[in-house]
C-alpha positions in Angstrom: 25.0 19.6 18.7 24.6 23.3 17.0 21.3 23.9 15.5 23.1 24.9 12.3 25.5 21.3 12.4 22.2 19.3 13.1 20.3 20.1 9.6 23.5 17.7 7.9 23.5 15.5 10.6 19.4 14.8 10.4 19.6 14.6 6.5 22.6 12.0 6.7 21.2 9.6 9.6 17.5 9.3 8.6 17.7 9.4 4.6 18.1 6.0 2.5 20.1 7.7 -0.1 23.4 6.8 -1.6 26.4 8.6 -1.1 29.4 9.4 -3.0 32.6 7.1 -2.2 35.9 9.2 -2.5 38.2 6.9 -3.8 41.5 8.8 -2.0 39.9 8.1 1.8 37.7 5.4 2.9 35.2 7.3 4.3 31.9 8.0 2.9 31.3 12.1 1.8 28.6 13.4 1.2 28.1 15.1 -3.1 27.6 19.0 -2.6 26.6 18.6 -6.5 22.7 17.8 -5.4 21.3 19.8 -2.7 19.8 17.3 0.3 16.0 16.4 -0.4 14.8 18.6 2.7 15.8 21.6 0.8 13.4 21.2 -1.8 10.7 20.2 0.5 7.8 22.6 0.7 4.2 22.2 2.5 1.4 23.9 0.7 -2.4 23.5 0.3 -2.0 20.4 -2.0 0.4 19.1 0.8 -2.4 19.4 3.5 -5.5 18.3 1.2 -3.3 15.3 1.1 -2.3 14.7 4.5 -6.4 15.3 4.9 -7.4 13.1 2.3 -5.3 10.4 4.1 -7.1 11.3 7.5 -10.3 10.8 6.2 -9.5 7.6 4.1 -8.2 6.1 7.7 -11.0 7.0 9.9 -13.3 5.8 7.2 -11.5 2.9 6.9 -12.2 2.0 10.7 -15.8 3.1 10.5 -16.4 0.6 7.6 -14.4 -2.4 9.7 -16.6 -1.3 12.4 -20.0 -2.0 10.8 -18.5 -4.9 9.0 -18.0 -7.0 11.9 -21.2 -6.0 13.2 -23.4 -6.7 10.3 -21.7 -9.8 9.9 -22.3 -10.7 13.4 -25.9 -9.5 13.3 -26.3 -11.8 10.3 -24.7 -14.7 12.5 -26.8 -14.5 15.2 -29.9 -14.4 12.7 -28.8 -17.5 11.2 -27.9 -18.7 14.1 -32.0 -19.3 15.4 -32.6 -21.4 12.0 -31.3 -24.9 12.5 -31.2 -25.4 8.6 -28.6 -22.9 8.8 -25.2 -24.0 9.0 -22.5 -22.6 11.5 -20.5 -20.6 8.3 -22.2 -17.6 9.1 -19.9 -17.3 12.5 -16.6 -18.5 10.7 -17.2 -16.1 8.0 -17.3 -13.2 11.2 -14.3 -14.7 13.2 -12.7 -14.6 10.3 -13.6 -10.9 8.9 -12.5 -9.8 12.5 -8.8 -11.3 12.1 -8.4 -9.9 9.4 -9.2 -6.3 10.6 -7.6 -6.2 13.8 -4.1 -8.2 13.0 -3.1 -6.1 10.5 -3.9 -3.2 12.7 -1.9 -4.1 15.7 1.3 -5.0 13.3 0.9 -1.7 11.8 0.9 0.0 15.5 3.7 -1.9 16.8 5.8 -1.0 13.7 4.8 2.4 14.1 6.2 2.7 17.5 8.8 1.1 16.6 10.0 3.4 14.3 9.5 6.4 16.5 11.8 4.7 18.8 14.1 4.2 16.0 14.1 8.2 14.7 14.8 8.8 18.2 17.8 6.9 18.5 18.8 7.9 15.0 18.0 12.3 15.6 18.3 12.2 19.3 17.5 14.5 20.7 16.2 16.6 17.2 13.9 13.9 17.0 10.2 13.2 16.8 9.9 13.0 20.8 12.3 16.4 20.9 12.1 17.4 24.3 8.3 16.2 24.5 6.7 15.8 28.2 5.7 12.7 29.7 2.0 13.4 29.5 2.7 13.8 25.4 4.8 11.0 25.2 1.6 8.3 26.9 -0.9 10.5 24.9 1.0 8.8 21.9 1.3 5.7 23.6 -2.3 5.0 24.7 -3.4 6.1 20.9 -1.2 3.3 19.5 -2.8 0.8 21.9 -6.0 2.2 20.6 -4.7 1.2 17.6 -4.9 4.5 16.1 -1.0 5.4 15.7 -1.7 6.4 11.3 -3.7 8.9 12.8 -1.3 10.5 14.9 1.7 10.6 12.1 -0.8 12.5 10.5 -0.9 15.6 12.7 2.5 15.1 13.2 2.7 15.9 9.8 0.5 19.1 9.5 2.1 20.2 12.9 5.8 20.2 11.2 4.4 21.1 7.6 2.9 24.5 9.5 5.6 25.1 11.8 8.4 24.3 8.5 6.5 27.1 6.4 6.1 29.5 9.8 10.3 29.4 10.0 11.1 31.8 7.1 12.7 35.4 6.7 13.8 37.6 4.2 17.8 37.0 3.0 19.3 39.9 1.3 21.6 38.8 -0.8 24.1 41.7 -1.3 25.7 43.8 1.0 24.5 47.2 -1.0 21.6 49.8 -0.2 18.2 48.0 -2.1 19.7 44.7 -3.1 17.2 41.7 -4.0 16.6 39.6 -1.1 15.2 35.8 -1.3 12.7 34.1 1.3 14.6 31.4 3.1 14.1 29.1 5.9 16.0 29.7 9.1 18.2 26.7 10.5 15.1 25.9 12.5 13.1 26.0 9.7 15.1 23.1 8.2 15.0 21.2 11.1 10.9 21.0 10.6 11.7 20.2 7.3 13.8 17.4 7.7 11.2 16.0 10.6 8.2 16.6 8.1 10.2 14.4 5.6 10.9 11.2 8.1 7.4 11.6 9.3 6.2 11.9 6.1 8.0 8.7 4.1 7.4 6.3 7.6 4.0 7.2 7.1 3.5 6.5 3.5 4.9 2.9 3.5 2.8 2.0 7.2 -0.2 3.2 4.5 1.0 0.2 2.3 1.7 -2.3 4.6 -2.3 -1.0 6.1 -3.2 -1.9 2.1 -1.8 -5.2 1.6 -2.0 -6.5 4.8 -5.6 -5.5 5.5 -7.4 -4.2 2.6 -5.9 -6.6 0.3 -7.2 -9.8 1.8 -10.5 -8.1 3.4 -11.6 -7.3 -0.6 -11.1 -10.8 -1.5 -12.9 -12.2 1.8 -15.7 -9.9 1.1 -16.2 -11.1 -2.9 -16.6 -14.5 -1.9 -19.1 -13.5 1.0 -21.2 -11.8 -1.5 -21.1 -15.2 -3.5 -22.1 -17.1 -0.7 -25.9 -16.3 -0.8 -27.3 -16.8 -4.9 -30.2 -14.6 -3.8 -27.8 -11.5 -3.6 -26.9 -11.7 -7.6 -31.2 -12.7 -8.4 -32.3 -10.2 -6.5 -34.6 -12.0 -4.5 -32.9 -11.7 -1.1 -35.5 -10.1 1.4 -33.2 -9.6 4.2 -30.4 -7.8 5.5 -29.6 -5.9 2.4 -27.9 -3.0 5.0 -25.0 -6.0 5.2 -24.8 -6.0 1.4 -24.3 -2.5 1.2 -21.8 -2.4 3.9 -19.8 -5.2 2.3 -19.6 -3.4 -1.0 -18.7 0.1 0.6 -16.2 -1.5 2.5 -14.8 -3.2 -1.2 -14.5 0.2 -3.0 -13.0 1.9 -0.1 -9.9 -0.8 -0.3 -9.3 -0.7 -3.7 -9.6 3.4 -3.2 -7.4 3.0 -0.1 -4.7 0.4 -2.1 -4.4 2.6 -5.0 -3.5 5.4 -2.9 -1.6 4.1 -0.9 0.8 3.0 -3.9 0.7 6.7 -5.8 1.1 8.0 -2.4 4.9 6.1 -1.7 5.4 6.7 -5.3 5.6 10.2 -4.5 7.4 10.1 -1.6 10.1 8.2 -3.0 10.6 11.0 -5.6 10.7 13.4 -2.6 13.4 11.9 -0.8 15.8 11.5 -3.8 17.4 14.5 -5.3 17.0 15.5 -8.6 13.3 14.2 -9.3 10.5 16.1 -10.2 7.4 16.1 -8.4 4.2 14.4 -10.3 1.8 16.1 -11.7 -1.7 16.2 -10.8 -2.7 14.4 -13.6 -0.1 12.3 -13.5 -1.0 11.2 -10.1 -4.8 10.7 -11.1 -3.7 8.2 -14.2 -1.7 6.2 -11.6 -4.2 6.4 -9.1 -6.7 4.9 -12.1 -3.8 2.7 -13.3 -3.5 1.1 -9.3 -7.2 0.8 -9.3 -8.6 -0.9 -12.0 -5.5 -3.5 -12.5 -6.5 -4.3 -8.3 -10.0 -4.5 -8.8 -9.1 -6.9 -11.8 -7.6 -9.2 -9.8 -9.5 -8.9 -6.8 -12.9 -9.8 -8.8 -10.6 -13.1 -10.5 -9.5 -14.5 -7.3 -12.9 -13.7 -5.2 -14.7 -15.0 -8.1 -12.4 -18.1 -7.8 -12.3 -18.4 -4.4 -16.5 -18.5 -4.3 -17.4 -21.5 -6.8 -19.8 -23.5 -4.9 -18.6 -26.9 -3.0 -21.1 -29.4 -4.3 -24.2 -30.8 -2.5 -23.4 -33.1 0.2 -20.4 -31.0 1.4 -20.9 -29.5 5.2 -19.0 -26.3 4.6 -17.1 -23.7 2.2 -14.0 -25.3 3.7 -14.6 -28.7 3.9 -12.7 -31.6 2.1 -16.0 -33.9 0.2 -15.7 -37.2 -0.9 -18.0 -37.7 -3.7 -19.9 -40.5 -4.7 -17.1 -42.1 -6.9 -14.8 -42.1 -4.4 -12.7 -38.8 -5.5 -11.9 -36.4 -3.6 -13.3 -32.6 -4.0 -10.6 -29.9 -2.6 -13.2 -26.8 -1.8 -12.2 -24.0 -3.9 -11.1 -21.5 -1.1 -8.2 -24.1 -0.3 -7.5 -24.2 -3.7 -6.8 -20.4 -4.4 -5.2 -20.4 -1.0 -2.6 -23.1 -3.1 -2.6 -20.9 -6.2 -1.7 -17.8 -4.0 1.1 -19.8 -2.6 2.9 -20.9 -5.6 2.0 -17.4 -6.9 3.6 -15.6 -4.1 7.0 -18.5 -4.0 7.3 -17.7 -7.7 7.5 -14.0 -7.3 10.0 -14.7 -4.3 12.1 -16.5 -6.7 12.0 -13.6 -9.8 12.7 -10.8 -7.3 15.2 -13.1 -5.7 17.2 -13.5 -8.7 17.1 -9.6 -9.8 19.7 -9.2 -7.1 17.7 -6.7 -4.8 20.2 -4.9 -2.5 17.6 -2.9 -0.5 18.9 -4.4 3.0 22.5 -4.4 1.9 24.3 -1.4 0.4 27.5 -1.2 -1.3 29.0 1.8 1.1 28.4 -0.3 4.0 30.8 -3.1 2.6 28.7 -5.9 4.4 25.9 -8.1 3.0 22.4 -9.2 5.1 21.5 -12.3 2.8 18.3 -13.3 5.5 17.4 -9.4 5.9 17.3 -9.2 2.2 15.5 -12.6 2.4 13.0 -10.8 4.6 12.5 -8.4 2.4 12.0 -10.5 -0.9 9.4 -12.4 1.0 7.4 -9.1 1.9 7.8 -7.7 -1.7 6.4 -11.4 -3.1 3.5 -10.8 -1.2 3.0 -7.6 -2.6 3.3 -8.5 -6.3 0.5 -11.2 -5.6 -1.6 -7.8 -6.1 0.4 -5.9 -8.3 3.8 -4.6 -9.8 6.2 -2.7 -7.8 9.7 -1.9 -9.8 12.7 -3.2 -7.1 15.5 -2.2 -8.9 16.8 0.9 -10.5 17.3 -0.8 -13.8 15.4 -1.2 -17.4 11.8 -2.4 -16.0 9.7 -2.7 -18.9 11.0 -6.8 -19.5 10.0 -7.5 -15.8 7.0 -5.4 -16.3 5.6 -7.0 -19.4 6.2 -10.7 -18.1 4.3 -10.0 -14.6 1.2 -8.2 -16.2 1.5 -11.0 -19.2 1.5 -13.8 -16.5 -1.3 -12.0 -14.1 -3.4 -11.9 -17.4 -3.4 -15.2 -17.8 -4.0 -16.1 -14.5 -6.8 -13.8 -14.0 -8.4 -14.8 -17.4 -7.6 -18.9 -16.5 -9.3 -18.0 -12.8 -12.6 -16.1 -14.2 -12.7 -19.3 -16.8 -13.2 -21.9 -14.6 -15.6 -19.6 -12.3 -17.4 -19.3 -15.3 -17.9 -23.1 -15.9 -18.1 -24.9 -12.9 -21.5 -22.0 -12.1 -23.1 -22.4 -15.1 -25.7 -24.4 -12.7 -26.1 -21.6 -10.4 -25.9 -18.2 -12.2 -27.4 -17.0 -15.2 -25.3 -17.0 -18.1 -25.6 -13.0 -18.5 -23.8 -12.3 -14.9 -21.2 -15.0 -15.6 -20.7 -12.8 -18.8 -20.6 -9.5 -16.8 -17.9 -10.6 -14.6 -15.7 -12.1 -16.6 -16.4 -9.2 -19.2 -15.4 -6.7 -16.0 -12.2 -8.7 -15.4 -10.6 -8.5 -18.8 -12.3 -4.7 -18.9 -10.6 -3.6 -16.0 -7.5 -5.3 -16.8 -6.9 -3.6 -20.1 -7.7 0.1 -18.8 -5.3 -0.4 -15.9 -3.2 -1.2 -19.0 -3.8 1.9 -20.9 -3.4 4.0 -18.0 -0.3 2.4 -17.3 0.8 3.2 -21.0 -0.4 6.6 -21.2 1.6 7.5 -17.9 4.6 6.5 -19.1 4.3 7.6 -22.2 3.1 11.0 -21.9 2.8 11.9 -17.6 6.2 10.9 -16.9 8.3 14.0 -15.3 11.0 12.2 -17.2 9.2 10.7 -20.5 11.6 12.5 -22.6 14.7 10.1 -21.4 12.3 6.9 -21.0 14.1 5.9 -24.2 17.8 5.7 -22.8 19.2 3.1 -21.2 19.5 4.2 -18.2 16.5 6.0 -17.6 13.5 3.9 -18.0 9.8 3.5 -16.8 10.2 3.0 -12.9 8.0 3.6 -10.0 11.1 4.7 -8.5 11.7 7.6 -10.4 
């Protein structure tokens, strides 16, 4: 294919945009009224910081899951030599090291995946363009490594460099001293397009990292904290190296969440023509917005999750048959259930806002258990927090899902609150639940303060058809 045919043709098979229907031939055209994203793309110093910040997020991300299993294992094996210890110690690392390396080799296997996909989709303009075998296993061997986010990084850079190195000077009249424009050449656009793809697969493996990993690892490491009283009294004389770790490792995921989301934000608005960039500031609000409505409901449902099974129980996990014959579910099971009918109702309300993310209208055909697929992912999302589906009004379906996190977060924190009034003083119990509501209600007013003055497009929030979306 002609280098100057294969921009159009790269634009059309790997963007997710709609297209214009002509209504006189059943084909799908393309609009010449909104240039393709690629031509607006543009890599700069704020482009690399970006790509670096996201470098440096992931490699400190593995260094903390690193110490984290070993800490915890250190701390296993030390409880392990006092028989009045019981095993949890060992679960507790089992199950920290599940939860770091599963998500990790999903996230791999996806990303090859979709570099197998682009290929198939650019051929030969591809990702893998004309790369050597020896390239080609370099990649390979640093997915098995489980390290594949860190090579769609420097793909990025490479093609971000390379897209800003493929310019010249157009003149743009035929005359003696007419103006000329800086352009990219045909090759240029090629890099561009590439640095796009790379770019967008990249940001949503980042979120699928957050909410597979981080997400769960944050509330796994809350209720570890809880799980030895002399942490919150102070009067713990070992290991204090493993509470530190534990508590690095919890404000790098809510850091590492948040991003993650402001990060696919922004490359949503980059692939679809006609919307503005965000601002820095913008960008920080969200950032601040992500975090603190997280962290609120991380702290709820840890909180939750930690109330203490009552004496005579073996374990954190164990089903206890008091001394009246009832039954006492251990509280971990019992947010595992609340997490479950959380996630089945959000299934249900994204189900019936008639998502068609798996099944456009120009391709004439519908993929009901695709789409399925997809609510079920997206449910498991809003567990966490709010992501607008749907390019309609948002601010009803936004109100009702902070409104009903509120009051399960404030119903969660509440019965944390009474059932350890035997264990903790009554001034941390009114810390935490203080920093749940807290937290809650500045994610709130960052939330409104985006929206309502941050917004590229604030000016048309109040039309019908433009309203507050993550989308735009």
């Amino acid at each position: 294919m002609p280098l100057h045919k294969t921009v159009i043709h790269l634009w059309m098979s790997s963007s997710n945009l709609d297209l214009v229907q002509d209504s006189r031939r059943p084909r799908v055209r393309m609009s010449l009224r909104e240039p393709p994203p690629h031509a607006r793309a543009s890599f700069g110093v704020g482009g690399a910081v970006g790509v670096v910040i996201n470098m440096v997020l992931f490699v400190m991300d593995i260094v903390s899951d690193c110490l984290l299993a070993y800490v915890l294992w250190q701390q296993a094996q030390t409880d392990s030599t006092n028989i009045h210890v019981s095993s949890e110690p060992i679960t507790w690392f089992i199950i920290t090291l599940c939860i770091i390396l599963i998500p990790m080799v999903v996230i791999n296997l996806f990303s090859l995946l979709w570099y197998s996909q682009n290929k198939q989709c650019l051929g030969e303009y591809s990702v893998l363009h004309k790369m050597g075998k020896c390239a080609t296993v370099q990649r390979v061997l640093m997915h098995l490594l489980l390290l594949g986010p860190l090579v769609r990084y420097m793909d990025i850079l490479q093609y971000g460099i390379k897209m800003r190195q493929e310019r010249k000077h157009v003149e743009m009249g035929m005359m003696r001293g007419s103006s000329a424009i800086m352009r990219r050449t045909p090759r240029g656009e090629v890099y561009a397009v590439l640095q796009m793809v790379i770019s967008r697969d990249s940001a949503m493996l980042d979120m699928m990292h957050s909410f597979l990993q981080d997400a769960p690892q944050l509330i796994f490491q809350v209720f570890l904290l809880y799980r030895r009283p002399e942490l919150i009294t102070g009067t713990l004389q070992e290991s204090p190296y493993t509470t530190a770790v534990q508590v690095w490792k919890i404000a790098l995921g809510v850091t590492a969440i948040s991003w993650s989301l402001v990060t696919y934000q922004e490359e949503l608005r980059r692939s679809v023509p006609g919307k503005v960039k965000l601002t820095f500031c913008a960008s920080i609000t969200c950032l601040m917005w992500r975090a603190a409505m997280v962290a609120s409901r991380v702290l709820a449902i840890g909180s939750f999750a930690a109330i203490y099974a009552p004496e005579g129980a073996r374990t954190a996990l164990t089903v206890h048959l008091r001394e009246d014959g009832s039954v006492h579910m251990p509280f971990p099971i019992v947010t595992a259930c609340v997490l479950g009918a959380h996630w089945l109702i959000m299934v249900a309300w994204i189900h019936a806002q008639g998502t068609n993310f798996c099944s456009g209208e120009e391709e004439g055909q519908s993929q009901p258990m695709l789409e399925f697929l997809y609510n079920c992912v997206m449910g498991l999302v809003h567990v966490f927090c709010y992501m607008n589906l749907k390019d309609s009004p948002s601010r009803r379906r936004m109100a009702f899902f902070y409104a009903f996190c509120l009051i399960e977060n404030t119903a969660m924190i509440s019965v944390w609150c009474v059932e350890m009034e035997p264990h903790l003083s009554v001034w941390f119990r009114a810390v935490m639940v203080f920093s749940v509501e807290v937290l809650w209600m500045v994610g709130l007013c960052c939330l409104i303060g985006y929206y309502a003055f941050l917004h590229p497009d604030k000016d048309n929030l109040g039309s019908s058809r433009n309203t507050a979306s993550w989308r735009d």
